[in-house]
N, C-alpha and C positions, 0 to 999 in steps of 0.2 A: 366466712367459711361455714360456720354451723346454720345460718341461714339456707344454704346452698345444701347442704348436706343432708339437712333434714327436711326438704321438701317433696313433694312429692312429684316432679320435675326430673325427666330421667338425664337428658342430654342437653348440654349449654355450648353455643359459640360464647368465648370469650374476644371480643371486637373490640379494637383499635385503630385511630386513624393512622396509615402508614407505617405500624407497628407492631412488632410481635413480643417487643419488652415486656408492657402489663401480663400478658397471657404465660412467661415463662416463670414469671414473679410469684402470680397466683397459682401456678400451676406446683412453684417449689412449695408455698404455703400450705397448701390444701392436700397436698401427698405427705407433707409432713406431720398435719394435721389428723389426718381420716386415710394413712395409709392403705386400707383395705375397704375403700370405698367402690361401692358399684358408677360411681356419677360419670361422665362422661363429656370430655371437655373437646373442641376443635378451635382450633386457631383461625378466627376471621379476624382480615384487615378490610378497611372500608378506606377506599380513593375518594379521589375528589379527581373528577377529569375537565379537560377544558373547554367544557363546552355547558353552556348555560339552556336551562326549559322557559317556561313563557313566564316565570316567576324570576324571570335572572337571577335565579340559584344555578351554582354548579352541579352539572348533575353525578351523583354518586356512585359507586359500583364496590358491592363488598365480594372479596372471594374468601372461599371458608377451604382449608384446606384437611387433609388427613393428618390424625393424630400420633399416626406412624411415622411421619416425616422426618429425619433428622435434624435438629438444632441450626445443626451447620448449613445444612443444605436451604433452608428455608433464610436464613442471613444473607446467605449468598445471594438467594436472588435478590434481595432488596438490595444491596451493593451494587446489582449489575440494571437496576429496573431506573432511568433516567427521570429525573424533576421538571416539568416544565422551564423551571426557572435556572440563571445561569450565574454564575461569579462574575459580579458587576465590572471586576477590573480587569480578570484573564479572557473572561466569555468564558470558561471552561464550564462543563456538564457540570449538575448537582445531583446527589444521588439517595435512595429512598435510606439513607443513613442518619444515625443522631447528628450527627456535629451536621452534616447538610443540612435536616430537616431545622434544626435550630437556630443557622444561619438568614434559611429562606422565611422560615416561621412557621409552625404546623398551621394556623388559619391560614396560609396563602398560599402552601404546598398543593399540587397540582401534577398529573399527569398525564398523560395523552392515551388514550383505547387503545391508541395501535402498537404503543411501548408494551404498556401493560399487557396486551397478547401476544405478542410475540414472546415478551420475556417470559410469562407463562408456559408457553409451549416449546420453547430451550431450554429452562428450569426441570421442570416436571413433565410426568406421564398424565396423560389426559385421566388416568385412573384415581389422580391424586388432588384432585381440587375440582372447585364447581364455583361455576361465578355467577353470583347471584345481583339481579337489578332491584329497584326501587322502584315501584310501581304506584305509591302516591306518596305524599305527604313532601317535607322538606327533602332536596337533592331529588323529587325522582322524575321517572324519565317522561317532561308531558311538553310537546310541541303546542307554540299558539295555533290559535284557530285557522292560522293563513301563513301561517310559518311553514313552506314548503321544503326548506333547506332543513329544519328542525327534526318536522316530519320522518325525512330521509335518514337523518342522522339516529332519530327516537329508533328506527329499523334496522340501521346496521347496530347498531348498540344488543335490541331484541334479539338478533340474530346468537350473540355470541352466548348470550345470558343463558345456564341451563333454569334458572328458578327465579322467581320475581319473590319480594318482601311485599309485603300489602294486607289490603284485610278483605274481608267479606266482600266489598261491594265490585272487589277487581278478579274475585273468580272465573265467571262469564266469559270476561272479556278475553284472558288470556287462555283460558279454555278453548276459545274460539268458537262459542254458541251464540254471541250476539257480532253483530256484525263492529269491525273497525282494523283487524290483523289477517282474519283466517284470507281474505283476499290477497293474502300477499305469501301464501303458502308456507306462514310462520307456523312450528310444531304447535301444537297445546303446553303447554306450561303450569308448574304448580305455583303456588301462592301459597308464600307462607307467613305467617304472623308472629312476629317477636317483641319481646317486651322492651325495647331499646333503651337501657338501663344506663344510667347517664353517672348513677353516686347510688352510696348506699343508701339514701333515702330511698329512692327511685327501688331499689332491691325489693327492701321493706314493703311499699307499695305498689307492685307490679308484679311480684314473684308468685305465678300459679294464677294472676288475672288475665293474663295472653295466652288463651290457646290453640298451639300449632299439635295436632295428632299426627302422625307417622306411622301407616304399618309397616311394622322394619324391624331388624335388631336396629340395637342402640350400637351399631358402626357406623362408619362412614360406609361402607360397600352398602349397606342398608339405608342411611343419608341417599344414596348415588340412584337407586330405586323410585324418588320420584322422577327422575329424567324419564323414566320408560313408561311410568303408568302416574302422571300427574293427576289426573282426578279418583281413580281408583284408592291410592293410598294418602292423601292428604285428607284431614277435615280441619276447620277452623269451626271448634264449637266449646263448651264447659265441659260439655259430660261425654266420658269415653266411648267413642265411636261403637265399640266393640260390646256396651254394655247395655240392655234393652231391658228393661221390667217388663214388657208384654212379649221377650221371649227367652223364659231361660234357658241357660243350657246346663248340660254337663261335666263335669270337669275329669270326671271318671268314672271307669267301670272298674268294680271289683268282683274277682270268680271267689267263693269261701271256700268254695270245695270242686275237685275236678268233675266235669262234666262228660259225660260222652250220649253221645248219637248218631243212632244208624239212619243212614239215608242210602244213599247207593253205594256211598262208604262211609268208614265211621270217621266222625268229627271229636276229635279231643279238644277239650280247654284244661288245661292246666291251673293248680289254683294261682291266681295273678291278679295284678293290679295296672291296667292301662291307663294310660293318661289322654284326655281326649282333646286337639288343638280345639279353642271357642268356635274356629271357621269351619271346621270340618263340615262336607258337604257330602262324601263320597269314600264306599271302605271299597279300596281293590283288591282282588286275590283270585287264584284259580277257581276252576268248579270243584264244592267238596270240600272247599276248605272252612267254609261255616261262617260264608258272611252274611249269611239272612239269620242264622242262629244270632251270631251277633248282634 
């Protein structure tokens, strides 16, 4: 927790496979800990679905949901969201449950895209979750060379995904600036990069080396933001996007004493203190009201 707390790292998925225990566990820890902490936690689980890439890996799909969710409501779906696999003696369904997943085995737990979306979209409002693919490394989504059936599948998977996991080298492509998606009139997509923290070693060593930039509040509704403008507000880089040595900015204006000036009418400033966003680009106002003064 004091790892976490004192980093300088504003918002964290807490990820589990098929599970939202770890995240309610830490979540009692760390509120109990740093009650009045700014940090910012979402609940992603990460599947395992049935369908293998050209590395006969299963390929993966994490959905991260909203931190507003209630308890219950978020249990529920996994009670109602089916396991690939069956009870060997009844055939009966197994379901994304403890005593299920422990029966079938969390390495061999398995689900289907089309369970998994539907139960999403009976569960919750599309407002409330965002389901993100794997775009390289282990579980993500890469058809063989000649794997046409793969291919098709790697697509309708693409489809559903609002955001890919990845690094640098997969902007491009889901951008759709180099050729391999945009021909299939897939949106542009963000890429984003996480520190896939496996143990507290992993903490230690990763925490504040992966970075994903977001211009957002630190919500989920501000999370939901790169759906609409994926390359505008994502960067994968060390140093904050927003912060330039070759241009600084402002952070404020302060009046000490009131101002006035005749022009065709008079312009009052009040003594004050404005605070100036780092993007500002543009002051709006009527004629007269002393935005060139400004």
């Amino acid at each position: 927790c004091y790892q976490i707390e004192s980093s300088d790292v504003s918002v964290f998925g807490i990820t589990d496979y098929f599970s939202l225990d770890n995240y309610f566990t830490f979540m009692g820890k760390f509120t109990e800990n740093y009650p009045e902490s700014k940090k910012v936690f979402f609940p992603n689980i990460e599947f395992r679905i049935d369908s293998k890439n050209s590395s006969n890996e299963h390929v993966q799909i994490h959905v991260i949901f909203s931190n507003e969710i209630e308890k219950d409501k978020l249990e529920q779906f996994l009670t109602r969201l089916k396991l690939v696999s069956t009870d060997d003696i009844n055939l009966t369904n197994k379901f994304c449950t403890s005593n299920d997943l422990r029966a079938v085995g969390y390495e061999k737990a398995m689900v289907t895209i089309n369970d998994l979306k539907e139960q999403l979209e009976s569960s919750f409002t599309i407002d409330q979750y965002l389901i993100i693919g794997v775009a390289n490394g282990y579980g993500s989504l890469r058809p063989g060379p000649n794997d046409g059936r793969g291919a098709e599948y790697a697509k309708e998977i693409d489809k559903i995904c609002h955001a890919f996991f990845g690094n640098e080298n997969n902007i491009n492509f889901y951008l759709n600036k180099i050729e391999g998606r945009n021909q299939y009139n897939l949106p542009p997509k963000a890429i984003l990069r996480g520190s896939d923290c496996h143990s507290f070693e992993d903490i230690n060593k990763k925490l504040g080396k992966e970075f994903t930039w977001i211009k957002a509040d630190p919500t989920f509704e501000g999370l939901k933001q790169i759906i609409y403008e994926p390359e505008e507000r994502v960067r994968i880089q060390e140093n904050n996007p927003e912060f330039d040595f070759d241009k600084p900015t402002f952070s404020k204006i302060t009046i000490t004493e009131p101002i006035e000036i005749f022009q065709n009418e008079k312009v009052k400033f009040d003594k004050n203190e404005i605070p100036l966003n780092k993007n500002l680009v543009t002051i709006i106002g009527g004629r007269g009201t002393g935005k060139s003064l400004l």
